[in-house]
PAVEX-688127 format. One line per 10 residues: their letters; for each residue y, z, x of N, C-alpha, C. Coordinates in steps of 0.2 Angstrom, whole numbers, plus 2048, in hexadecimal, padded with zeros to 3 digits. Atoms other than C-alpha are relative to their C-alpha. Example, Ala and Ser with C-alpha at 12.3 -4.5 7.8 and 13.67 -1.06 7.14 Angstrom:
# PAVEX-688127
AS> 7FA:800:804:7EA:827:83E:806:800:804  7FA:7FF:7FC:7FB:824:844:805:803:7FC
***
This chain:
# PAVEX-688127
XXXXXXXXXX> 806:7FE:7FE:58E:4B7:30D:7FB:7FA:7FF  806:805:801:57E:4A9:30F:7FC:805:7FF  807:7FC:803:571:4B1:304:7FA:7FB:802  806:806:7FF:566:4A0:30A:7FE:806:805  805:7FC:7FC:563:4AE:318:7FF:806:802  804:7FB:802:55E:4BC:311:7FB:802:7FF  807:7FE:803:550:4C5:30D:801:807:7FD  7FD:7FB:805:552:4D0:2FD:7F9:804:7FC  805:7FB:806:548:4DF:2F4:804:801:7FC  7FC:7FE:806:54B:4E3:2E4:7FA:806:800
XXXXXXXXXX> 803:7FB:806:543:4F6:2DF:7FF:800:7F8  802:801:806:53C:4F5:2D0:803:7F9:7FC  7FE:807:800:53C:4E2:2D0:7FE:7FD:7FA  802:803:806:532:4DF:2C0:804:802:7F9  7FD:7FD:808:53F:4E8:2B3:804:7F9:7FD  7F8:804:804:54B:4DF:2A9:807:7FE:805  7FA:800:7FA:559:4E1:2B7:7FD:7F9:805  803:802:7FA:54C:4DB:2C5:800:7F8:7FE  802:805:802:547:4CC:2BB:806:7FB:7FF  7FA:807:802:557:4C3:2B7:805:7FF:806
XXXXXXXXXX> 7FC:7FE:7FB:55F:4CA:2C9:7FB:7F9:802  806:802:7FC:550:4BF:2CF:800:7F8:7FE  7FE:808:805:553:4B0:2C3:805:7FD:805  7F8:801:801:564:4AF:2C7:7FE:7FE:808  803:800:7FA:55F:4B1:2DB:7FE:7FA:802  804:806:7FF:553:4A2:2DC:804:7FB:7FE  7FC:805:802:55E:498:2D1:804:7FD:806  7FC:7FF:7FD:56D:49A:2D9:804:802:805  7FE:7FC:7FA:56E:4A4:2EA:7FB:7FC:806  806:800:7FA:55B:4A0:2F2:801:801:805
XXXXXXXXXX> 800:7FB:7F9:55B:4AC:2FD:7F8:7FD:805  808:804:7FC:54D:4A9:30B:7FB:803:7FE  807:7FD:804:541:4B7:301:802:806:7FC  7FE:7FA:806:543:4C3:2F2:7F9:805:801  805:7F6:801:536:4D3:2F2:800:803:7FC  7FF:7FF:806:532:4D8:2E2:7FB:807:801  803:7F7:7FC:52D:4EC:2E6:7FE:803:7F9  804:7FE:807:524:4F3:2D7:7FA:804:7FF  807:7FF:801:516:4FD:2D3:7FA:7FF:7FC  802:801:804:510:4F6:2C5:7FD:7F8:802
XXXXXXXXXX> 802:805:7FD:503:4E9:2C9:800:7FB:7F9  800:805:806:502:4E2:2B7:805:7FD:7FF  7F8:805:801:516:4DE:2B6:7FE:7FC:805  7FF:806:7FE:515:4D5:2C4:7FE:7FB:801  804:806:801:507:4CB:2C1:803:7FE:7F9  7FB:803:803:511:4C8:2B0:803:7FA:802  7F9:802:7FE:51F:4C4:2B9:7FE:7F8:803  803:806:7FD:516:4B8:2C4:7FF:7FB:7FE  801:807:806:50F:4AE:2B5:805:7FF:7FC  7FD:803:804:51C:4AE:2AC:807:7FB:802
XXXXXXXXXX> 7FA:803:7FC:527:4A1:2B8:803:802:808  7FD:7FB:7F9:52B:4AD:2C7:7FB:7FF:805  806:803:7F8:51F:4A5:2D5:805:7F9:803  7FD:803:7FC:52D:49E:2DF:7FB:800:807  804:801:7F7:526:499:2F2:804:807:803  7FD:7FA:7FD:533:4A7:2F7:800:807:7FD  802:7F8:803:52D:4B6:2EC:7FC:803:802  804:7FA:7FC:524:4C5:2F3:7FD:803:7FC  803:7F9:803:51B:4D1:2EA:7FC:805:802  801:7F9:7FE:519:4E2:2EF:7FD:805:7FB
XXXXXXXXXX> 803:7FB:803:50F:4F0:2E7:802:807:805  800:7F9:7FE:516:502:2EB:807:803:7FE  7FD:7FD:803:51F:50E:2E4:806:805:804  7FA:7FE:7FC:532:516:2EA:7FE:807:803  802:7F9:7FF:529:527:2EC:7FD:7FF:807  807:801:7F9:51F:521:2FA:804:7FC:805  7FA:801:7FA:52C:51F:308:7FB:7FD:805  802:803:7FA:51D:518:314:800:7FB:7FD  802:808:803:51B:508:308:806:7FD:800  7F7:803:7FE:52F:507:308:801:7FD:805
XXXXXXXXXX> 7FF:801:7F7:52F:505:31B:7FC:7FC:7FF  802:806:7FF:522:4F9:31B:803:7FA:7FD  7FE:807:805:529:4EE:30C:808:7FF:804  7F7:801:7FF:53C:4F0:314:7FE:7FE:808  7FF:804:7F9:536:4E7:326:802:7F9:7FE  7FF:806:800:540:4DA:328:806:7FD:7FB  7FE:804:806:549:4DA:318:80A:802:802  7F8:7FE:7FF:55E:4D9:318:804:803:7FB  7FC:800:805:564:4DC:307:7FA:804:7FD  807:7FB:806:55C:4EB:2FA:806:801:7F9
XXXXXXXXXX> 7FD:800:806:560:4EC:2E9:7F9:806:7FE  804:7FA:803:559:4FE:2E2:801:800:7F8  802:800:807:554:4FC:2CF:7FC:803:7FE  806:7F9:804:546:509:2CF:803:804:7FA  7FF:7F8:800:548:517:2C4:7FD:802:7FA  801:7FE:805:542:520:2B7:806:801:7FB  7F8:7FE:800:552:51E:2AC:800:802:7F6  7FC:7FC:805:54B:524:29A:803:806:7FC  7FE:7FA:803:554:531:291:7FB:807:7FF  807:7FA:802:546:53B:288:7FB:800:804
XXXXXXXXXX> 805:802:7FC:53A:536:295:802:807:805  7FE:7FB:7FB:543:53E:2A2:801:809:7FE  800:7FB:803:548:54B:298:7F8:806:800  806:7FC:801:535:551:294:7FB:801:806  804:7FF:7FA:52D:54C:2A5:806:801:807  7FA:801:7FC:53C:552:2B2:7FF:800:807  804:800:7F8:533:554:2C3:7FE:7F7:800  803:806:7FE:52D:544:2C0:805:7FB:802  7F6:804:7FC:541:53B:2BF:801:803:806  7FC:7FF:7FB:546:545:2CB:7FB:7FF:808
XXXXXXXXXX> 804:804:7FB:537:53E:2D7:802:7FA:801  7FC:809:803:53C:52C:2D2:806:800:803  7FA:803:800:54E:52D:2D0:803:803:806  7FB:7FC:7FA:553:53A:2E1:7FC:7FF:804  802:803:7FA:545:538:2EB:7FD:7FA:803  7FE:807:7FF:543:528:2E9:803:7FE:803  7F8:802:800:556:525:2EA:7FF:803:80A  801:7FB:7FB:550:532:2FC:7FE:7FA:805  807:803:7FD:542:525:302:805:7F7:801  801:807:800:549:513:300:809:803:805
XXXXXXXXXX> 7FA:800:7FB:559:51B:30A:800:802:808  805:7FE:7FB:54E:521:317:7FF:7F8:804  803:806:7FC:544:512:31B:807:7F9:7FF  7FA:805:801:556:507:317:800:801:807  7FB:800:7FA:55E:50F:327:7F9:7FE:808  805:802:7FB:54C:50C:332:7FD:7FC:801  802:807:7FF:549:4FC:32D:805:7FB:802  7F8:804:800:55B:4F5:331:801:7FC:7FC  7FB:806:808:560:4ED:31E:805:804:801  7F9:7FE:800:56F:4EA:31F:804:802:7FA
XXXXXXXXXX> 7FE:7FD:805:575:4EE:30E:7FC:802:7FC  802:7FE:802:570:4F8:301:802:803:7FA  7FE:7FF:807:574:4F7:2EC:7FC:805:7FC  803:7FC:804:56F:506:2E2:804:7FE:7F8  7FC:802:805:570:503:2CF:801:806:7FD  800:7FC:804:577:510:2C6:802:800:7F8  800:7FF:804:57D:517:2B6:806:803:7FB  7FB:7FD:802:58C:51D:2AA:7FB:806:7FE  804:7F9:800:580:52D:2A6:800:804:804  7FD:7FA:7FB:584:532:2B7:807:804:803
XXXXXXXXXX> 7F8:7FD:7FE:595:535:2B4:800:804:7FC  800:7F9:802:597:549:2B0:7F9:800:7FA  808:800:804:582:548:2AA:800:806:7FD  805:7F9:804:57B:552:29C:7F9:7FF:7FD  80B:804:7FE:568:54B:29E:7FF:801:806  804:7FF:7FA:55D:54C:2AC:801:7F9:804  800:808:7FE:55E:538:2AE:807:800:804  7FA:801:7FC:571:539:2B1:800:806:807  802:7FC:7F9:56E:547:2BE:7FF:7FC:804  803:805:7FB:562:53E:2C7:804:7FB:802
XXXXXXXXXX> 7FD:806:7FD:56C:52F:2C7:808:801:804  7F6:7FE:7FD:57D:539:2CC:7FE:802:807  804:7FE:7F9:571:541:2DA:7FF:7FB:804  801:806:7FA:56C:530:2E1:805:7FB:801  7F9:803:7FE:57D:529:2E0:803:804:807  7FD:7FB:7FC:582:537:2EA:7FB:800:80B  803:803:7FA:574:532:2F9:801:7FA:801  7FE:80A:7FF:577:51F:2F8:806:802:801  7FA:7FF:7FD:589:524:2FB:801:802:808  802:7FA:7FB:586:532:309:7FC:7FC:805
XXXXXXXXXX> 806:805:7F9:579:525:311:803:7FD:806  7FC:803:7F7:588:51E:31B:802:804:803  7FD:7FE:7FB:58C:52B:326:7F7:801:802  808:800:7FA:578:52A:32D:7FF:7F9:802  804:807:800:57A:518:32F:806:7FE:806  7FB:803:7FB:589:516:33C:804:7F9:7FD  7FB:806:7FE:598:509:33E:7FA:7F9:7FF  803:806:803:58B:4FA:33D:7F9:802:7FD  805:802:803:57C:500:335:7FF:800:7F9  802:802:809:574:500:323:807:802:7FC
XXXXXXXXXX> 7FA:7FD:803:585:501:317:7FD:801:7F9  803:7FD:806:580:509:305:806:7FD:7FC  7FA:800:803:58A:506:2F7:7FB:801:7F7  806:7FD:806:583:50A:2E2:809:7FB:7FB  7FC:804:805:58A:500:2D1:7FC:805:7FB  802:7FC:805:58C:50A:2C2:802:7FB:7FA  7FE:803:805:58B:502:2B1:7FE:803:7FA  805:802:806:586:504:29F:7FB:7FB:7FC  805:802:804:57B:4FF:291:7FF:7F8:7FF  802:806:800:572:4EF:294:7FF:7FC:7F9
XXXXXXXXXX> 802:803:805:572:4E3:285:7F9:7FD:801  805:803:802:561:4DF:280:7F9:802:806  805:7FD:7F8:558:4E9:290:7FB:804:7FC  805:7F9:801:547:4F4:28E:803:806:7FD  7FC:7F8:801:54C:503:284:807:7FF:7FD  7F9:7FF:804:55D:4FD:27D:800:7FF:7F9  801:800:807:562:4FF:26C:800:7FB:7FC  7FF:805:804:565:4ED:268:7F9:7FE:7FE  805:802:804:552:4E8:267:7FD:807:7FB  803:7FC:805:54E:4F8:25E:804:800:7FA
XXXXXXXXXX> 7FE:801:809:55A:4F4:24F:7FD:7FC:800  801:805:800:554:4E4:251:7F9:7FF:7FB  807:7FE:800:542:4EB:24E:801:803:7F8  7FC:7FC:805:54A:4F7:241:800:7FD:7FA  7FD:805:805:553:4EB:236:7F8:7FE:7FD  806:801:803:541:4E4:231:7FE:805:7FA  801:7FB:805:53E:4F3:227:807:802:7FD  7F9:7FE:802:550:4F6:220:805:804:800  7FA:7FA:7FF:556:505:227:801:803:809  7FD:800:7FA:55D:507:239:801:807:802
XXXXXXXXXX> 7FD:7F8:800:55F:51A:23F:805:800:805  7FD:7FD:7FB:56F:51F:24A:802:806:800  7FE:7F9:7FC:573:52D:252:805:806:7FE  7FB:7FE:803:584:532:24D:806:7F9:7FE  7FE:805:801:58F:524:246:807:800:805  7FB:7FF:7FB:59E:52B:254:800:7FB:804  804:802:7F9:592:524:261:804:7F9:803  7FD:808:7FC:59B:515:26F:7FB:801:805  804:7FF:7FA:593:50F:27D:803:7FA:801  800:807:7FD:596:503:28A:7FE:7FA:800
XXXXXXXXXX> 80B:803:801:58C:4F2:289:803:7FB:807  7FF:804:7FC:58A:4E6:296:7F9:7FA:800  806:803:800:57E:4D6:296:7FC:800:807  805:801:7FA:570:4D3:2A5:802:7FC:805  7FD:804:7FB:577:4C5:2AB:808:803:805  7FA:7FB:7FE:589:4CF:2AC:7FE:804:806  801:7FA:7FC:581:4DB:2B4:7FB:7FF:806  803:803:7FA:577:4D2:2C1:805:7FC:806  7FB:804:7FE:586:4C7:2C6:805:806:804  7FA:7FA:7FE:591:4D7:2C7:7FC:803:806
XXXXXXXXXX> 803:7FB:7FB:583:4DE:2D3:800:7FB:807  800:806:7F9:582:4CD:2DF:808:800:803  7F7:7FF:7FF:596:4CF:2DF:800:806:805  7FE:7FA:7FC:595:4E0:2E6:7FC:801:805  802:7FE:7FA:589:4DF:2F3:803:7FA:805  7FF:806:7FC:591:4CD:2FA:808:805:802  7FA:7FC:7FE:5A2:4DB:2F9:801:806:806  801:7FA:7FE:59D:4EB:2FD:802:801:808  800:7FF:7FA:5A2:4F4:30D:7FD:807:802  805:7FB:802:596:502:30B:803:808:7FC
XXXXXXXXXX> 7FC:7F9:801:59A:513:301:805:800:7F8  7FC:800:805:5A3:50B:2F2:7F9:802:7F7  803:7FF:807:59D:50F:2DF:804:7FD:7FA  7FC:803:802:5A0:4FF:2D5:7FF:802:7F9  801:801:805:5A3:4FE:2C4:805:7FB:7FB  7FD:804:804:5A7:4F0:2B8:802:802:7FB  7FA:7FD:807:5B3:4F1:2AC:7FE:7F9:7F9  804:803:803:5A8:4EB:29D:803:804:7F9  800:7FE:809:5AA:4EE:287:7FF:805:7FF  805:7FC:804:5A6:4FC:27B:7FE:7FE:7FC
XXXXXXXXXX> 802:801:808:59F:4FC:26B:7FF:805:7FD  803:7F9:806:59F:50B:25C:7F6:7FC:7FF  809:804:801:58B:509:259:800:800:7F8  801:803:808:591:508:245:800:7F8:800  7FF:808:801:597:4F7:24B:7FB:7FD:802  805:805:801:58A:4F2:253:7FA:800:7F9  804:800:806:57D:4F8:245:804:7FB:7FB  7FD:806:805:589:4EC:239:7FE:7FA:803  801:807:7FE:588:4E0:244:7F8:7FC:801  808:803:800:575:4DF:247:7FD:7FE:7FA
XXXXXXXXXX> 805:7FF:806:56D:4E6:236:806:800:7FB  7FB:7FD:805:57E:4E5:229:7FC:7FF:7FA  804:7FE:807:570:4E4:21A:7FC:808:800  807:7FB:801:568:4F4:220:803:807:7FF  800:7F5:802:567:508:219:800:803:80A  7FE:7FF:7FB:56E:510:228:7FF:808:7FF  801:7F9:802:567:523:22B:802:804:808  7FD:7FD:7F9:570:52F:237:7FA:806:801  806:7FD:7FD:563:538:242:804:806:803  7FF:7FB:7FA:56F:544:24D:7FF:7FD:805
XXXXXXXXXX> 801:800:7FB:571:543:25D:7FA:802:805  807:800:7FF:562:543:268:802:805:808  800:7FB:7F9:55E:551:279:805:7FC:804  7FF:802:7FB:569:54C:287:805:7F9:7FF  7FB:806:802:575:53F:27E:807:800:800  7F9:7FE:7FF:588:53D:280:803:7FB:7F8  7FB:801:803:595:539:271:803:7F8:801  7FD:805:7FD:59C:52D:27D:7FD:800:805  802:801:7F9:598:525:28F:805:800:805  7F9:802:7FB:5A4:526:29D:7FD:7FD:805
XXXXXXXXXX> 802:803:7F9:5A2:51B:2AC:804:803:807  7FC:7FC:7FC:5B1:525:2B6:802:806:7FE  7FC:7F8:805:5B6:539:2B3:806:800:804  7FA:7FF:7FC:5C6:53D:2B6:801:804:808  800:801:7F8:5C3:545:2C6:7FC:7FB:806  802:806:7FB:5BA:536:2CD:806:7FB:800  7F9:803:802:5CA:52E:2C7:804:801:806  7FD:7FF:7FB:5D3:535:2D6:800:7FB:807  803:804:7FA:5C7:52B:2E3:801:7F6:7FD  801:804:804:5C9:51C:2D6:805:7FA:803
XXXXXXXXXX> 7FA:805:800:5D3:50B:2DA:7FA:7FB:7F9  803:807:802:5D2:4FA:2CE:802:7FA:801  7FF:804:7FE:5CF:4EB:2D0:801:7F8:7F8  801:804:806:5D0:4DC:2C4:7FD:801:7FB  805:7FF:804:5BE:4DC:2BE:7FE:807:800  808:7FA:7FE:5B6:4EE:2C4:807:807:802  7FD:7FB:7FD:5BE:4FF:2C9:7FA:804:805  804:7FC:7FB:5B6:506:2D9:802:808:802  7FF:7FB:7FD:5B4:517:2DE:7FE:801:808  800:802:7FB:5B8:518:2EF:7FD:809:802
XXXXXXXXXX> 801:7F9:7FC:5B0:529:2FC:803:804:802  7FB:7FE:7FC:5B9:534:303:7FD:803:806  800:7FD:7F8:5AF:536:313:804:7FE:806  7FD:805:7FB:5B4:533:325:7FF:7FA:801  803:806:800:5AB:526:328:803:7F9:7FC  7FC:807:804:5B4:51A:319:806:801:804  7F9:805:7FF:5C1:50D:31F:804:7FF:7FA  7FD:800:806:5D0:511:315:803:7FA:7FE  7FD:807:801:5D6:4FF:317:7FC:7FC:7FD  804:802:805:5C7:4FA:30E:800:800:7F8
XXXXXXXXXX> 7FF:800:806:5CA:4F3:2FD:809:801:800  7FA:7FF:800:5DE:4F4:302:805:7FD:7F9  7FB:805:807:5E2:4E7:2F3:7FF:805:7F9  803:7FE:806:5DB:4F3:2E7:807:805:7FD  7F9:7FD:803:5E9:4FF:2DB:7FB:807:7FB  801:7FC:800:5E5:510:2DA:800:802:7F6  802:7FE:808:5E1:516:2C6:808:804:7FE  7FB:7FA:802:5F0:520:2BD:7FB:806:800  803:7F8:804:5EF:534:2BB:7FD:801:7FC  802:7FF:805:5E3:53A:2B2:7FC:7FA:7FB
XXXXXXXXXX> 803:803:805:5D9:52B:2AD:7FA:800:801  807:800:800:5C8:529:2AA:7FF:7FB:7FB  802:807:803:5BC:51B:2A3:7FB:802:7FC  803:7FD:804:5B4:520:293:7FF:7F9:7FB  802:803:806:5AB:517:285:804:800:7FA  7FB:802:808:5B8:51C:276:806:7FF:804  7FB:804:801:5C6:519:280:801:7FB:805  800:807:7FC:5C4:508:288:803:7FD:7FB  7FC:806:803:5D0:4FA:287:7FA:7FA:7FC  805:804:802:5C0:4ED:283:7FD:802:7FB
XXXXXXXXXX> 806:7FF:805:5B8:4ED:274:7FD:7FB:7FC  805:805:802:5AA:4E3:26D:801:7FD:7FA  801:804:805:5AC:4D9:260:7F9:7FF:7FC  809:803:802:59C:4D4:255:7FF:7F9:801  804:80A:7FF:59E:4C0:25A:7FE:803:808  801:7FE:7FA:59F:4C9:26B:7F9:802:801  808:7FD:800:58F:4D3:268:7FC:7FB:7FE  804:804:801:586:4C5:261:800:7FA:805  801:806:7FA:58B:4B9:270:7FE:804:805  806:7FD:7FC:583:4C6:27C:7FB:801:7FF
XXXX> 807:800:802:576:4C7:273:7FC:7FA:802  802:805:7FE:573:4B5:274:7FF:7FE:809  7FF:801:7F8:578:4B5:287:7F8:806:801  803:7FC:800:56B:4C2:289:7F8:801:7FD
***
C-alpha cells in the first residue's frame, strides 16, 4: 500500500490515539494529507502549536453527529480512521443518550457519508468492553462494531470495505490508571478497586502500529485484535506506588472483574494469527479464502484478561511506561 497517496481522516484526531497515529504518519508514511476531524476548537489549536503544523495537515471542526459535516470533510479523502467516541465509563453511565448519540449514531453517520463519498477503507477503533458489555460504553461500542461490520454488504464487491480493531487499556492515555496513581502516590495512598482486578495493557505506539497494519491488511468485515499482556492491578500498584497505603474502594458501576477481548462464542468465527487473532463475518458477501493462512482457535476458547498466556512483568511495565 503507498500511503504517499493517500488522503487520511482520523475522527477524533486531537486524542491521545489521533496524536501519536499522526506523529507516526508524518514521520514515517507521509501520506499526501492527514484530516484531523474534531470538534474541539481549542485541542486543535493546541495541537497545531504544539508541533503538528505539517504542510499536509488539515483541520476540520465538526462533530460525528452531524452527518452533513462528515460528507463535506470525507470529499476526496481515501483512508478513515474512526477515533471519536465518548469512551468514559461513569460518563456514559450518567449521561446515556448522549454515548449513544456519539458512539452509534456516530458510528451511523461516518458509515453513511463513508459509502457516498467513495473512501476506500475504513478503521473503526474499538474496545475489549465490547465483548459480552455490562456498561452503556461497551454497548455502544458492541453496537457500532456491529454497523462497521454490516457496512459491507451496502458497499458492493469494490466499494467502501469496513473493518474495526478491538484492544484494551492504553498505558498512559487520558483517563488511564497509570497517571492517576501516578498523581496518587504524591499523597501516599493509591485507591483500587478490587485487588482481583486484570486488565489488558497496551502502549500508544503498539496500538497505532497495530492499527496501520490492519488497514494496509484488511479485506473488509474483519474484527482485529492484538494479542497483547495482563497485569493483576496489585502488580501494577506495586510497581508504580510500592511505598504507598493502598485502600480498596469496590468496584465501581459498570466494571468487570476481568476484560475479555474474545467470548467463547465469538471464538467460533475466530482464526490466529502470529501477532493478533481475527474475527472473521459470517456474512455472504465475505471471501472465505480470505485470511486462508490463518488457524482456526481450539473449542471453547476465549481471550480473557486472567487467563492470558502474557503477563506483564514490572521492568515490562516500567518500559511501557517509558515508551509511552
Amino acid at each position: 500500500m503507498d500511503w504517499t497517496k493517500q488522503v487520511v481522516l482520523i475522527t477524533g484526531g486531537t486524542g491521545s490515539f489521533g496524536k501519536k497515529f499522526t506523529k507516526i504518519m508524518l514521520e514515517e508514511y507521509r501520506p499526501q494529507k492527514i484530516i484531523i476531524f474534531s470538534r474541539d476548537e481549542l485541542k486543535q489549536h493546541e495541537m497545531r502549536i504544539s508541533g503538528f503544523n505539517h504542510p499536509s495537515l488539515r483541520y476540520f471542526i465538526g462533530d460525528v453527529r452531524d452527518e452533513t459535516r462528515l460528507r463535506r470533510a470525507l470529499k476526496g479523502v481515501d483512508i478513515v480512521v474512526h477515533a471519536a467516541a465518548l469512551k468514559q465509563v461513569p460518563a456514559c453511565e450518567y449521561n446515556p443518550i448522549e454515548a449513544v448519540m456519539t458512539n452509534i449514531i456516530g458510528a451511523k453517520n461516518v458509515i453513511e457519508a463513508a459509502l457516498d463519498s467513495g473512501v476506500k477503507k475504513v478503521l473503526a477503533m474499538s474496545t475489549d468492553k465490547a465483548t459480552a458489555p455490562v456498561n452503556l460504553y461497551g454497548a455502544t461500542k458492541l453496537v457500532s462494531e456491529k454497523l462497521f461490520i454490516q457496512g459491507n454488504s451496502y458497499s458492493g464487491a469494490e466499494g467502501t470495505k469496513f473493518a474495526c480493531v478491538r484492544y484494551g487499556n492504553v498505558v498512559g492515555s487520558r483517563g488511564s490508571v497509570v497517571p492517576l496513581f501516578k498523581k496518587q502516590r504524591e499523597s501516599g495512598r493509591i485507591t483500587i478497586t478490587d485487588k482481583r482486578m486484570t486488565r489488558f495493557w497496551i502502549t500508544l505506539e503498539q496500538g497505532v502500529r497495530f492499527v496501520i497494519s490492519c488497514i494496509e491488511s484488511m479485506h473488509g468485515g474483519e474484527l482485529f485484535i492484538p494479542k497483547i499482556p495482563s497485569m493483576n492491578m496489585m502488580d501494577l500498584a506495586k510497581t508504580l506506588a510500592p511505598e504507598c497505603e493502598i485502600e480498596f474502594i469496590g468496584i465501581r458501576p459498570g466494571e468487570k472483574l476481568h476484560e475479555s477481548m474474545i467470548s467463547v462464542d465469538e471464538a467460533r468465527q475466530t482464526i490466529e494469527l502470529d501477532d493478533r487473532y481475527i474475527i472473521l463475518p459470517t456474512h455472504p458477501w465475505w471471501q472465505h479464502d480470505n485470511w486462508a493462512q490463518g488457524k482456526p482457535v481450539p473449542d471453547g476458547f476465549s481471550y480473557s484478561s486472567d487467563r492470558n498466556k502474557q503477563w506483564l512483568t514490572p521492568d515490562d511495565l516500567r518500559k511501557m511506561i517509558d515508551e509511552s
